[in-house]
C-alpha positions in Angstrom: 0.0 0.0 0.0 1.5 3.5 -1.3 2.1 6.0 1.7 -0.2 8.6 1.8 1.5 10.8 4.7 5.0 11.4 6.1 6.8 13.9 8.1 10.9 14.3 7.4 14.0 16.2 7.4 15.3 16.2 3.6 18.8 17.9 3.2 20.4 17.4 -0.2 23.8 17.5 -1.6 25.5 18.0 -4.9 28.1 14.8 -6.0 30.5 14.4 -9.1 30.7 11.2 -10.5 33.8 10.5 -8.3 32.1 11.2 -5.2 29.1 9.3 -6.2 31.4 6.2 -6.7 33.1 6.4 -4.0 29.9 6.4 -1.7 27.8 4.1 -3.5 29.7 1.0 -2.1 29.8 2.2 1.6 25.4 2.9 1.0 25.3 -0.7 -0.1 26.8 -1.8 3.2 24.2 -0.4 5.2 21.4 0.2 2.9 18.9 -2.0 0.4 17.3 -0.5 -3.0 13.2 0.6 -2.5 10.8 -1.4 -4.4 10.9 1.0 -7.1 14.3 -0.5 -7.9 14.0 -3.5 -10.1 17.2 -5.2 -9.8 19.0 -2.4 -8.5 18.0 -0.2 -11.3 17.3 2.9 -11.2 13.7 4.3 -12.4 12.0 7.3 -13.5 10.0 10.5 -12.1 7.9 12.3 -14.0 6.4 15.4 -12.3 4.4 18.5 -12.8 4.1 21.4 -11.1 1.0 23.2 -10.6 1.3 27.4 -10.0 -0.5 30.8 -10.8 -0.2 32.7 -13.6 2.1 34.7 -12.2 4.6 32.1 -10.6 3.4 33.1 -7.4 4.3 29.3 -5.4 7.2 29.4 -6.9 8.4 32.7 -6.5 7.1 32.8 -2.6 9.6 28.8 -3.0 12.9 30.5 -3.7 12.7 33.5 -1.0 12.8 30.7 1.2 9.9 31.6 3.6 9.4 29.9 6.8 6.3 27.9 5.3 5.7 27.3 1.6 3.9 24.4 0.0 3.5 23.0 -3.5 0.8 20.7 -5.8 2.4 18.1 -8.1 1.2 15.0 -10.1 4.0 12.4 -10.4 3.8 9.5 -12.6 6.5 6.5 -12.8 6.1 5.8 -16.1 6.0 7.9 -19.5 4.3 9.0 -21.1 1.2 8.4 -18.7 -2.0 6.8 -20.6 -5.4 9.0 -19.5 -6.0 5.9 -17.6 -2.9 5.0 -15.9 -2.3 5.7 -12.1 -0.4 9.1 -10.9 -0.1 10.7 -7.1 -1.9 14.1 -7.0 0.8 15.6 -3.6 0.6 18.2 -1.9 3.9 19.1 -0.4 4.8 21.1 2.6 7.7 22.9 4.4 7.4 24.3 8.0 10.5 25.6 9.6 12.8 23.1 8.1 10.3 19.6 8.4 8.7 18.2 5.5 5.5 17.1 5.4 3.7 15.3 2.0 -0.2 14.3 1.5 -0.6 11.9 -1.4 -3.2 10.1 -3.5 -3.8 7.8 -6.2 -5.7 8.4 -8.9 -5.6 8.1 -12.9 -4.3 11.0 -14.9 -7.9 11.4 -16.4 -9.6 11.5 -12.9 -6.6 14.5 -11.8 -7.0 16.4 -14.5 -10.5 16.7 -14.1 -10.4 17.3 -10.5 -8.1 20.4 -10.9 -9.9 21.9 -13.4 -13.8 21.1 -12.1 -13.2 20.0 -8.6 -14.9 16.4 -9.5 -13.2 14.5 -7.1 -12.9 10.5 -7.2 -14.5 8.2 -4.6 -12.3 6.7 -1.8 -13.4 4.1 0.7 -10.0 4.9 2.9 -10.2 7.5 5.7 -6.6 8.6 4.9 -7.5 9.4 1.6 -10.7 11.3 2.3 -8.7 13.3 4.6 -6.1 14.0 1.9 -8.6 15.1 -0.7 -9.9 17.6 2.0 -6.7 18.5 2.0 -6.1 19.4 -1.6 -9.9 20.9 -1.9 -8.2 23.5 0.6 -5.1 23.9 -1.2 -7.0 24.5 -4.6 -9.2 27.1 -2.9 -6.4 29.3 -1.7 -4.9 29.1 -5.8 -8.1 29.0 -8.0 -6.2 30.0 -10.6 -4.0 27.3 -10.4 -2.7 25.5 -13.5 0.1 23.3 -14.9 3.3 25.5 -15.1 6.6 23.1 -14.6 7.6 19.4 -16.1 10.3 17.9 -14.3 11.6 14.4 -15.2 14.9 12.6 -13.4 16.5 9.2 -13.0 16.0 8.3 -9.6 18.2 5.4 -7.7 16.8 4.8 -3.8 17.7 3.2 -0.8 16.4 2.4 2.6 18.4 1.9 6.2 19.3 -1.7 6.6 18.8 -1.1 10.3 16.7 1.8 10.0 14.0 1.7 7.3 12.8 5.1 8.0 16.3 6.4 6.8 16.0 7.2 2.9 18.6 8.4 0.5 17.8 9.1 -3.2 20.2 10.0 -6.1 18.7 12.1 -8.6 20.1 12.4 -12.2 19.3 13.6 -16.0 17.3 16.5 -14.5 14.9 17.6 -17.4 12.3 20.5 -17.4 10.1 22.4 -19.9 7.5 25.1 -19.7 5.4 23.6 -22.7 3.8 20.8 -23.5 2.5 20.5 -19.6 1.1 17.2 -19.6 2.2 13.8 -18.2 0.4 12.3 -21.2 3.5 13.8 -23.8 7.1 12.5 -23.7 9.9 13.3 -21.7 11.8 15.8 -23.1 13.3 19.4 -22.4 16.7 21.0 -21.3 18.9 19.6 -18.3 19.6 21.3 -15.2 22.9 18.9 -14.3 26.0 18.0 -16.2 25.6 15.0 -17.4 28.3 13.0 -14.5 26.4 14.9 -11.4 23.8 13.5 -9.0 21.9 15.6 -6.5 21.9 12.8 -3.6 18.6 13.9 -1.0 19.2 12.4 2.8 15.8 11.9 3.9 15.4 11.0 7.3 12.7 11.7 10.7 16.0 12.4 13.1 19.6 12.1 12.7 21.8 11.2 10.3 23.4 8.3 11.2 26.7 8.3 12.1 28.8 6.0 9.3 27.0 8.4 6.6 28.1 11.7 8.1 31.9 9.7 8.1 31.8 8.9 4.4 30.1 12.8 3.7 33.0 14.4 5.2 35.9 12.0 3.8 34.4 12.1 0.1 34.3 16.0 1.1 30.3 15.8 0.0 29.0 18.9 1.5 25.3 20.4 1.8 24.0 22.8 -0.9 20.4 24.5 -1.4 18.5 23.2 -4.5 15.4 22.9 -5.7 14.6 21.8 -9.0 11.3 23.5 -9.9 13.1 26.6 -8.3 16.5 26.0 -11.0 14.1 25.7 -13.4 12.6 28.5 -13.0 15.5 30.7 -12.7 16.6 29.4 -15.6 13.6 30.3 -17.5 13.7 34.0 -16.3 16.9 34.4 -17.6 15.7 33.1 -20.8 13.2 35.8 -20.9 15.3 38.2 -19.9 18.4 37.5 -22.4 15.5 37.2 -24.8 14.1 40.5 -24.4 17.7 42.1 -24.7 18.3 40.6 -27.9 14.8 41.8 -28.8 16.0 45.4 -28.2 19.2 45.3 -29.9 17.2 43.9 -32.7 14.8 46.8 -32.2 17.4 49.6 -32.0 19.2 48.3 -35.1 16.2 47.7 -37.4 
């Protein structure tokens, strides 16, 4: 059964390919891939972000307020048939702590709640909950709409000892402004180099103690990142070196 609440710490961390080789034996030692891992493979995310017209979750994101809190649909497989199952999540940040409402439905039945409010019928209590949940969120942003794709390569483990201890390796970071729609391919521009990784620690307490050892003797150190935020930033510089070449156009027409 999918989890349809947690509440976690998640502080991320930029690798090179060296430093991702060099942990990746020590995380095998005290770690086993999630389910999503088929043989130890990795798999892919497919995300997109819901905002206002005028960026306004987004742009309230990368001030980095006490509280902010975003809508996604995520799908795990791409592109996503009108009839295959995606996680409509809401996602919040208080004070540092991250908290994350989900349910499954089908891409059809999402759609059509965001844009009517028809919601799909749930016999679980968690999920009626969660659907409250999102009917509030909505309400705040009726003008909410699909504004971001995102797409990675995601490889995931769980503490051997302690299964509440996550770690994910993210890779091939992709993201468009068009084409917003889990039902079209994955495609756009990348926000890595091709050899890094942004590795997330996701965990309710402490990091334990052998992964703070390999951190500091790989010299991996902490970084601020958000990939709907990178994105876009990198779409308002677009515009902006846009409308300079615009004017230079302009002035020698």
């Amino acid at each position: 059964m999918a989890i349809s609440t947690f509440q976690r710490r998640e502080v991320k961390f930029l690798l090179s390919r060296e430093q991702f080789e060099g942990l990746l034996p020590i995380v095998h030692e005290h770690m086993n891939p999630d389910a999503y891992c088929v043989d130890g493979k990795e798999y892919g995310i497919y995300n997109l972000y819901y905002d206002t017209p005028d960026n306004f979750l987004i742009r309230t994101s990368i001030q980095k307020p006490y509280y902010k809190e975003k809508l996604r649909l995520r799908s795990y497989y791409s592109p996503a048939a009108p009839d295959a199952s995606v996680f409509l999540e809401v996602k919040k940040k208080i004070g540092g702590i991250v908290t994350k409402r989900r349910v499954a439905m089908t891409r059809a039945e999402a759609e059509a709640y965001i844009e009517t409010r028809e919601k799909p019928y749930y016999e679980r209590f968690i999920d009626q909950q969660v659907m409250k949940e999102m009917d509030i969120f909505l309400n705040n942003y009726d003008s909410i709409q699909p504004r971001q794709y995102i797409s990675y390569q995601r490889a995931a483990f769980f503490g051997k000892d302690d299964p509440e201890f996550r770690l994910t390796f993210d890779r091939d970071i992709t993201a468009r402004r068009e084409d917003l729609s889990l039902g079209m391919g994955n495609y756009g521009s990348k926000l890595l180099l091709p050899d890094q990784r942004i590795m997330e620690i996701k965990v309710p307490g402490s990091i334990p103690m052998w992964m703070s050892h390999a951190m500091s003797a790989l010299d991996i150190h902490r970084i601020s990142f958000s990939k709907y935020g990178t994105a876009f930033k990198n779409y308002v510089l677009e515009q902006i070196a846009a409308q300079r070449q615009e004017g230079r156009k302009t002035i020698y027409a």
